[in-house]
C-alpha positions in Angstrom: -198.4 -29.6 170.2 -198.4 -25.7 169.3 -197.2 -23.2 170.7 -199.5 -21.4 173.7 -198.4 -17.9 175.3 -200.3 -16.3 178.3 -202.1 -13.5 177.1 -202.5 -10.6 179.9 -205.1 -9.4 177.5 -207.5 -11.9 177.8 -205.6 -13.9 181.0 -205.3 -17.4 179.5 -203.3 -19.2 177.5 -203.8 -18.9 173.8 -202.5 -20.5 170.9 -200.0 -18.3 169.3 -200.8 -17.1 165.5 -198.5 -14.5 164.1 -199.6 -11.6 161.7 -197.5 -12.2 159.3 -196.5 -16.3 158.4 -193.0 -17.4 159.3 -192.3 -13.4 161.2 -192.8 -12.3 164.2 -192.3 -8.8 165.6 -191.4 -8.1 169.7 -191.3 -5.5 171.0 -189.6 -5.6 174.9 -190.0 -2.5 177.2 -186.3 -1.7 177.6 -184.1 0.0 180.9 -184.1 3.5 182.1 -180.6 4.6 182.0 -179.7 6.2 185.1 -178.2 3.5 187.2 -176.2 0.5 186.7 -178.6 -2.9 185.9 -179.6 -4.7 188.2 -181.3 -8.2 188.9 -184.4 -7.2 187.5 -182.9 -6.4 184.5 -181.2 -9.6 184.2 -184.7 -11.4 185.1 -186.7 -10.4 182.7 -184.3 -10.1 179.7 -183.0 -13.3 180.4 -186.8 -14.3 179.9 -187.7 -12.5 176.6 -184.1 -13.6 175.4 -185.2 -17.3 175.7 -188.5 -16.4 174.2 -186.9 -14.8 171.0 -184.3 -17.8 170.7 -187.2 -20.3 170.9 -189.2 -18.6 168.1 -185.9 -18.5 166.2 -185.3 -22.7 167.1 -189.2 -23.2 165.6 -187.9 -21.2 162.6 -189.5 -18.1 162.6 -187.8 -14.7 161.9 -187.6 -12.1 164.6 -187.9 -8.7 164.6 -187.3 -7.8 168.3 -187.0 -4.1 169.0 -186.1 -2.8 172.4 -186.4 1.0 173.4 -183.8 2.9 175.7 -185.4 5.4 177.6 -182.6 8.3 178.0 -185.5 11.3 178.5 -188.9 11.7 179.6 -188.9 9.4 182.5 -189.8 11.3 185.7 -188.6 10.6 189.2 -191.5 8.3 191.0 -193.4 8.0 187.6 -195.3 10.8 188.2 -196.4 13.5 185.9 -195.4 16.3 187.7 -191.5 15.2 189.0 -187.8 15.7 187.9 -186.4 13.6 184.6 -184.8 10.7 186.4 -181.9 11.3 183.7 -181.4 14.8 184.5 -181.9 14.4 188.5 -179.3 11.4 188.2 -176.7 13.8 186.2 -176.7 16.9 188.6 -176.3 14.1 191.3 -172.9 13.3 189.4 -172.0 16.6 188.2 -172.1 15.2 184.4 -174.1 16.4 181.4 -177.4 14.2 180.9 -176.5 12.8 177.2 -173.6 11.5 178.6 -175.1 10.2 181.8 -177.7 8.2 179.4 -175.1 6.9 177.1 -172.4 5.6 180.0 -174.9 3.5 181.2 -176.8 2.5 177.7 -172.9 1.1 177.0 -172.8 -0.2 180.8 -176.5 -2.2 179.8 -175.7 -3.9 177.2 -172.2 -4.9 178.8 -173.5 -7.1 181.6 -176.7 -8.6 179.2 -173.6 -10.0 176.8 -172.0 -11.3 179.9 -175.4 -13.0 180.5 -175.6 -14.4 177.6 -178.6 -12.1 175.8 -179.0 -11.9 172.4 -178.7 -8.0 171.3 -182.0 -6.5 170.2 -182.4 -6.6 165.8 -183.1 -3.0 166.7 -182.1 -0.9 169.8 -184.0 2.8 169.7 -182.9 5.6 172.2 -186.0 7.8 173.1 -184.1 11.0 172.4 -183.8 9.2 168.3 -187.3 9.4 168.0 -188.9 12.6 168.7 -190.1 13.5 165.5 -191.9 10.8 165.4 -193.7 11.3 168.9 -194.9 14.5 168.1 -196.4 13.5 165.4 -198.6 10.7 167.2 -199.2 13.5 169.8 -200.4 15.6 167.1 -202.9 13.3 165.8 -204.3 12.5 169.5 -204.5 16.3 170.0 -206.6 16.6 166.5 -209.0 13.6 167.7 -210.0 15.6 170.7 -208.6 12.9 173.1 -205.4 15.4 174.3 -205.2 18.6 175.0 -202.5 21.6 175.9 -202.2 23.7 178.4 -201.3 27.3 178.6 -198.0 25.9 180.9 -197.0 24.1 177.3 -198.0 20.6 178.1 -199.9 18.1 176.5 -201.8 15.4 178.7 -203.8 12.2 177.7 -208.0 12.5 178.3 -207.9 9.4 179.8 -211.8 9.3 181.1 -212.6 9.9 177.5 -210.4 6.9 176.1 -213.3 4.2 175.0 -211.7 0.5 176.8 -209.0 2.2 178.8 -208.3 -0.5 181.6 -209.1 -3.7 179.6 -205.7 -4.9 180.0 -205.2 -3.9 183.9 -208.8 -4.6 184.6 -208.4 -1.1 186.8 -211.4 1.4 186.5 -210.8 5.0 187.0 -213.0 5.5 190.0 -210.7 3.2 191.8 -207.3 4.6 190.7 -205.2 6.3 193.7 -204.1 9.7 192.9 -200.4 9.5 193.1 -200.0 5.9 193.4 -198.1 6.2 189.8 -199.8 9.4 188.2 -199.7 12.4 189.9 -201.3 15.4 190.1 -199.8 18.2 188.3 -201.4 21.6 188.8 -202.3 22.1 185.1 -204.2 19.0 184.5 -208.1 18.9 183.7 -208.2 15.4 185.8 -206.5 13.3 188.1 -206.0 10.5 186.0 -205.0 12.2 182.3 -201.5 11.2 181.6 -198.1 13.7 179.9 -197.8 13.1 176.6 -195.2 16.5 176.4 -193.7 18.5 179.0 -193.2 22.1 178.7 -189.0 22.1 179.9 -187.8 25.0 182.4 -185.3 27.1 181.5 -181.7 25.0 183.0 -183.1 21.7 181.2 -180.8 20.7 178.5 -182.9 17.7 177.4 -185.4 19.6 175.3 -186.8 20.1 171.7 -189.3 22.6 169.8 -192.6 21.4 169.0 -196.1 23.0 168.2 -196.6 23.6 172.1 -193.3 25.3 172.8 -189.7 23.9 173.7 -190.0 20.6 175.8 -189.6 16.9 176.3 -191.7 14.1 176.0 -193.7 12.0 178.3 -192.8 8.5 179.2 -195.1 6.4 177.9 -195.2 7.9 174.5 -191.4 6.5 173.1 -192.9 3.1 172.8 -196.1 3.6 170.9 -193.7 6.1 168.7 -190.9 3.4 168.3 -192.9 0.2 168.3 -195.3 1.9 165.3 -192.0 3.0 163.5 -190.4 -0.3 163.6 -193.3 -3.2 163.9 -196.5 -1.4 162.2 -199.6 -0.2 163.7 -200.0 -3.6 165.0 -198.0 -6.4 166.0 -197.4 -9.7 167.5 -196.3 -9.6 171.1 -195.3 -6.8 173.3 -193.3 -7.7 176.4 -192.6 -5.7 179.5 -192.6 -6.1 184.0 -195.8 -6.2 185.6 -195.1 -3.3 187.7 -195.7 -2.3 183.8 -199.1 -2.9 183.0 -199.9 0.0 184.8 -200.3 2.9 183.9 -197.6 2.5 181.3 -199.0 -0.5 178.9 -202.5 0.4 179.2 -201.6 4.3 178.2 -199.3 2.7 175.3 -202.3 0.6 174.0 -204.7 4.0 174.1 -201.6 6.4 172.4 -201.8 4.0 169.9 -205.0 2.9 169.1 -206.6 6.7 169.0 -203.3 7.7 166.6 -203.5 4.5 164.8 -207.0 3.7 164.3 -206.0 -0.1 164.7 -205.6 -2.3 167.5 -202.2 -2.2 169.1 -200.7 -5.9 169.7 -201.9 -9.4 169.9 -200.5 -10.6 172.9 -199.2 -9.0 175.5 -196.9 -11.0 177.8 -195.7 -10.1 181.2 -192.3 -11.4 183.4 -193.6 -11.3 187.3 -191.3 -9.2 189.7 -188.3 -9.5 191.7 -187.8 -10.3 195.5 -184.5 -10.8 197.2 -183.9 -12.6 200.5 -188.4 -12.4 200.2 -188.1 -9.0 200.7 -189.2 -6.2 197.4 -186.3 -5.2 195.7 -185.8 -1.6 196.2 -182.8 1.1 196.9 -184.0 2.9 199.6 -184.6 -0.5 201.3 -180.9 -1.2 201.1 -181.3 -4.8 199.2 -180.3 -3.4 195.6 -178.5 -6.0 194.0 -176.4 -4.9 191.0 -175.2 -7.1 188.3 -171.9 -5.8 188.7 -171.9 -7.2 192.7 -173.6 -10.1 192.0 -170.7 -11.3 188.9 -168.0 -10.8 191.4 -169.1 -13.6 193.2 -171.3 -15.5 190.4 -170.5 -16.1 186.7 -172.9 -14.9 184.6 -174.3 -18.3 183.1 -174.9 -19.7 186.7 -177.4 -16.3 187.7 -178.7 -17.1 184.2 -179.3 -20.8 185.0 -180.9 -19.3 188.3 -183.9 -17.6 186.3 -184.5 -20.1 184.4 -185.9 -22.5 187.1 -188.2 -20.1 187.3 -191.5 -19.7 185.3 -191.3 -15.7 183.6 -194.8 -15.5 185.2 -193.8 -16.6 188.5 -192.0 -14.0 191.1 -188.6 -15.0 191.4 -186.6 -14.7 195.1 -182.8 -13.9 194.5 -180.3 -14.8 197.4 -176.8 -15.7 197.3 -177.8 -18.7 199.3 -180.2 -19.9 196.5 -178.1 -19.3 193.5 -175.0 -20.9 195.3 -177.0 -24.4 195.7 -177.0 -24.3 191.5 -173.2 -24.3 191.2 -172.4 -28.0 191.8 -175.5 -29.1 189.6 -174.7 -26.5 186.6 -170.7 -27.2 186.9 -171.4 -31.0 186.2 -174.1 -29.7 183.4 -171.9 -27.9 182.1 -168.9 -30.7 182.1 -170.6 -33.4 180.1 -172.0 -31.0 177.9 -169.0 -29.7 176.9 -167.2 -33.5 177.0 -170.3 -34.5 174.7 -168.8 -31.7 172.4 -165.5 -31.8 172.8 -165.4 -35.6 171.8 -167.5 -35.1 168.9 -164.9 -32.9 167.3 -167.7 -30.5 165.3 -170.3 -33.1 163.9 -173.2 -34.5 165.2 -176.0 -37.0 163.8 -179.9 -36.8 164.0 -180.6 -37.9 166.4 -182.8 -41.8 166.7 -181.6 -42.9 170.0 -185.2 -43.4 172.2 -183.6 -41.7 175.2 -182.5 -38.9 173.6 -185.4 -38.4 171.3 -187.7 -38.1 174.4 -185.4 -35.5 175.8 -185.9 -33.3 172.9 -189.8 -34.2 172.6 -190.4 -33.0 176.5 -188.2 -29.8 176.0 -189.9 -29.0 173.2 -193.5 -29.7 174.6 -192.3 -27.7 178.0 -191.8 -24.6 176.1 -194.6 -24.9 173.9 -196.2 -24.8 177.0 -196.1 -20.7 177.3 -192.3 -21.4 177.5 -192.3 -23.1 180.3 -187.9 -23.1 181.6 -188.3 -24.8 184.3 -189.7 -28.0 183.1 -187.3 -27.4 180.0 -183.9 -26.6 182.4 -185.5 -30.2 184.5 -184.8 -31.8 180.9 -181.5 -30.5 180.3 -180.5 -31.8 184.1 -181.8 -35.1 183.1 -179.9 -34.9 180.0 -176.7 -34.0 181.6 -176.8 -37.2 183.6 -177.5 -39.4 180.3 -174.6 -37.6 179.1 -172.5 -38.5 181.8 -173.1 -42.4 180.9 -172.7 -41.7 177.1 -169.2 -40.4 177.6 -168.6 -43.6 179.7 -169.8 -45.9 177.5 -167.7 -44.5 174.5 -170.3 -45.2 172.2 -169.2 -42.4 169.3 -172.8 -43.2 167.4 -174.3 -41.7 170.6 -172.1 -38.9 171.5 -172.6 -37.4 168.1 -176.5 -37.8 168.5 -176.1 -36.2 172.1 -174.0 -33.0 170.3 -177.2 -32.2 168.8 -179.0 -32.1 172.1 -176.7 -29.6 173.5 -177.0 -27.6 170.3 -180.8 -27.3 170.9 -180.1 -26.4 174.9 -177.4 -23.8 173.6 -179.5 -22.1 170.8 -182.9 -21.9 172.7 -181.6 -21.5 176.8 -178.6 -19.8 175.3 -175.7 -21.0 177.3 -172.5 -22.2 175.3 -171.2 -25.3 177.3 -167.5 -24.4 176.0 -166.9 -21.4 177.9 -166.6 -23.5 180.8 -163.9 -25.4 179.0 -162.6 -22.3 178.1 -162.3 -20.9 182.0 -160.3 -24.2 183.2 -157.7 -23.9 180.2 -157.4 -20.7 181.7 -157.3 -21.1 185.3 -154.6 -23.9 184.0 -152.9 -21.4 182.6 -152.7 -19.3 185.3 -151.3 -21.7 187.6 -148.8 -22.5 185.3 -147.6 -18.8 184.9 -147.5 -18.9 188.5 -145.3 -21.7 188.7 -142.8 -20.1 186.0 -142.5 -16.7 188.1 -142.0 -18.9 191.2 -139.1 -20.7 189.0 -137.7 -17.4 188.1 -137.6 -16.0 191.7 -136.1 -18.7 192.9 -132.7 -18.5 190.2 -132.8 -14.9 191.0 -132.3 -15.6 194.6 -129.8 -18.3 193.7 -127.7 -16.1 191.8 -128.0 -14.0 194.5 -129.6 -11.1 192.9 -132.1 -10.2 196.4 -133.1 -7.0 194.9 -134.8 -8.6 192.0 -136.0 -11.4 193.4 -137.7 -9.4 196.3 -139.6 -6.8 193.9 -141.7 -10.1 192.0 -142.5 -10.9 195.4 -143.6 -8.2 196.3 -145.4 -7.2 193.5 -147.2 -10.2 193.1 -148.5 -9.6 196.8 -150.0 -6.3 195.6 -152.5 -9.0 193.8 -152.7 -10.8 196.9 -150.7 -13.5 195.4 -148.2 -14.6 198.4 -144.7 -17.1 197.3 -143.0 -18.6 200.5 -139.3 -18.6 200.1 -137.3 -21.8 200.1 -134.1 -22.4 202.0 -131.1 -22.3 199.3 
């Protein structure tokens, strides 16, 4: 069976053929910095991350390329709004570089606790501006952009041939200001910033042919994609709160600069509820990964998304991810058994049972990567594991080792970390034990003073030791 992927293009499945044999190139919308991330973050980059390791486990090579957008992106996605960056930094009294970059390092933090592969490239908007000038250039000298005497530079959208064909949206029916706005200076409605002429206190801002400014949002990923893929590419990845206006404007930058078409398939993660209510800020259900990892560890949220299709909505609750633990703990404690007893090596694998694990994981995410019916293996596996350890049968347990190889290097968990955390937690209680040893030959030697600090130190990290009689 090959491989199919969902095309939002055509909206079907397709069979996937790369550009270039044994390559393929990915390009995944990245975060805003401005804010800490969130769940919706670690939905859909847990997604593409699985997507990238499963190309890499059929043996292709991967050139994923992510964007960081640390200018250009304006408050309510307008076109005629404050830089979310800069309105974010005068909020915390901090310079707008800095802003970007705290939470750029904050980013990438919480997607290594989750287990997410870093980007082969990783392109701040600001590192690129050069280069979007020049594709605004070359729109402006087709006739499909033109500036205004304010200094910006907006996108003739009415006069972009197949605008819409991956929304399906026709102009007529767009809602002025449901995500472009009006600004005063445009010709239409609907035409999109390419530039932005900057005000005098904005510290974000370059020199270009139309005066000193910044740019638009949606041209950083025609600009980096073109840099780093080519004109055209394999598979561009992104939210559908995305595909418009943002994907449909990148696909008409780049076509009118490019003169080619823009990707091959175009892949979308669906969006983010929690408690079946949107996900939103002002609605007071914003749930940070931060929060969330102080009562979950990291590979049990990531376990969460995966019984989810990327395509499907997913509906986050404590509740919901809490009725994982027991399964994943005992997952994870025969996987890492299986390892553990196997000592480093491991067989191919010839054992029926096991074979036809590997044969439906396989043939579940040919199947446009389909984790849930993949993750149902890997719980069906545990439980053979289970009776493998049992049975003692060393032939068998190195077989099984490469069947959690495969469920590490494509769902990307690594089943010794839970070993890892008991050793510790072990070692904890046994440091306990050795201060509680110590306090107690303080106190028999009489020394009070002593013996009353550690105590009450140790309750400063609400760690409590009841004294014994002596």
């Amino acid at each position: 069976m090959s491989l199919s992927i969902y095309n939002s293009f055509s909206r079907k499945k397709e069979e996937f053929k790369p550009l270039h044999e044994g390559k393929v190139g990915l390009y995944v919308c990245g975060p805003t910095v401005y804010g800490p991330p969130h769940v919706g973050h670690a939905r859909s980059y847990v997604n593409f991350d699985v997507i990238r390791r499963y190309f890499e486990f059929l043996g292709f090579r991967v050139k994923y390329v992510q964007n960081i957008t640390d200018v250009g992106h304006l408050v309510g996605d307008t076109d005629d709004g404050e830089d979310k960056i800069a309105a974010q930094a005068e909020k915390e009294n901090t310079d707008p570089y800095a802003l970007a970059y705290r939470y750029e390092n904050i980013y990438f933090e919480y997607m290594d606790k989750l287990g997410i592969k870093r980007p082969t490239v990783s392109v701040r908007a600001t590192g690129v501006i050069p280069e979007m000038i020049d594709m605004i250039q070359k729109i402006i000298d087709k006739g499909l952009a033109y500036v205004t005497e304010q200094g910006n530079v907006y996108l003739k959208i009415s006069e972009v041939e197949g605008y819409g064909k991956l929304s399906g949206r026709k102009l007529e029916n767009s809602v002025s200001g449901e995500r472009i706005e009006i600004a005063g200076d445009k010709h239409n409605p609907e035409d999109c910033a390419l530039w932005k002429s900057a005000a005098g206190g904005h510290i974000m801002k370059w020199n270009s042919p139309w005066g000193v400014g910044y740019p638009g949002w949606h041209i950083e990923c025609s600009a980096i994609s073109k840099k780093f893929l080519g004109d055209t590419f394999d598979i561009h990845g992104g939210g559908l709160d995305n595909i418009f206006p943002h994907h449909e404007t990148e696909i008409a930058q780049s076509e009118i600069a490019n003169g080619k078409p823009f990707v091959n398939y175009f892949m979308h993660n669906n969006l983010v509820t929690v408690n079946g209510t949107k996900m939103g800020k002002s609605l007071g259900n914003f749930i940070t990964l931060e929060d969330l990892f102080k009562t979950f560890d990291p590979s049990l949220v990531r376990y969460f998304i995966l019984q989810f299709h990327y395509r499907k909505p997913v509906d986050f609750s404590f509740d919901a991810i809490a009725a994982l633990s027991e399964q994943f703990a005992k997952i994870s404690e025969n996987l890492s058994a299986i390892k553990q007893n196997a000592n480093g090596k491991f067989e191919e694998v010839s054992d029926e049972e096991l074979n036809s694990v590997k044969k439906n994981f396989i043939e579940a995410m040919n199947d446009d990567f389909n984790t849930p019916m993949a993750s149902a293996e890997l719980i069906r596996f545990g439980k053979i594991a289970g009776k493998i350890l049992e049975s003692c049968d060393k032939s068998k347990i190195l077989q099984a080792t490469s069947i959690v190889k495969m469920f590490e290097e494509v769902l990307g968990f690594d089943f010794n970390a839970n070993e890892a955390k008991q050793s510790q937690s072990s070692n904890d209680e046994k440091l306990l034990d050795l201060i509680s040893d110590i306090r107690e030959k303080l106190r028999a030697s009489k020394n009070y003073e002593l013996s009353d600090y550690v105590r009450d130190e140790l309750s400063k990290l609400n760690i409590s030791i009841s004294d014994k009689k002596i």
